[in-house]
N, C-alpha and C positions, 0 to 999 in steps of 0.2 A: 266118389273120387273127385278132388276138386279138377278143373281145367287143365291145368299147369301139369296134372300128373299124365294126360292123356295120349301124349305122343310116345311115351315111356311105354305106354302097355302092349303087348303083343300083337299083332295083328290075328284075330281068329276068329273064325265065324260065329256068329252070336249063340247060334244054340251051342257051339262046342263051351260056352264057360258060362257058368252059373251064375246068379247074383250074386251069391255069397262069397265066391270066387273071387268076384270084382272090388265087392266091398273089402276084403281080406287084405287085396293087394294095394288097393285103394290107401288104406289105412297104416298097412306097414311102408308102403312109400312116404304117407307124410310123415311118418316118423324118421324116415330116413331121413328127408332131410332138413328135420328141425337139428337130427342128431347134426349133421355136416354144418349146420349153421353155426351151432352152438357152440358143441366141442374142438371142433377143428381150427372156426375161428377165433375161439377164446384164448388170449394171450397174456394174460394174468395181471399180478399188480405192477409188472414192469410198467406195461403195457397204459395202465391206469395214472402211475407213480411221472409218465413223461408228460403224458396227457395232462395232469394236471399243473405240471413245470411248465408247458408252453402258454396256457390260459392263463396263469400267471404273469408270465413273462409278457402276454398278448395284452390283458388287462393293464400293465402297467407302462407298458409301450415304449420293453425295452427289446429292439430290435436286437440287438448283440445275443442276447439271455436266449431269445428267441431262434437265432441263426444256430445257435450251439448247440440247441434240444434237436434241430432238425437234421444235423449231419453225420 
């Protein structure tokens, strides 16, 4: 289990939980939250489609272009 997953896990006496136990939970938590990273904050090609209006706009250093993508 990496660090980060560590305050998450149960408070239990060592002998009460197994290695494989740890490893298990270990494992489906990082998946948890690749899954919340991923999915949840994936916001599509809008998301892309503005992104690349404002870089545009930013590259060519047209403040107006650029006010308008952001409001």
């Amino acid at each position: 289990m990496r660090r980060g997953g560590r305050p998450h896990a149960a408070p239990t006496p060592a002998p009460a939980v197994s290695g494989v136990l740890r490893q298990f939970h270990g494992a489906n938590f990082d998946k948890y939250l690749r899954y919340q990273m991923i999915a949840l904050s994936f916001r599509g090609d809008v998301a892309s489609d503005e992104l690349r209006a404002l870089l545009d706009a930013a590259m060519s250093r047209d403040a107006d272009a650029a006010r308008s993508i952001l409001q």
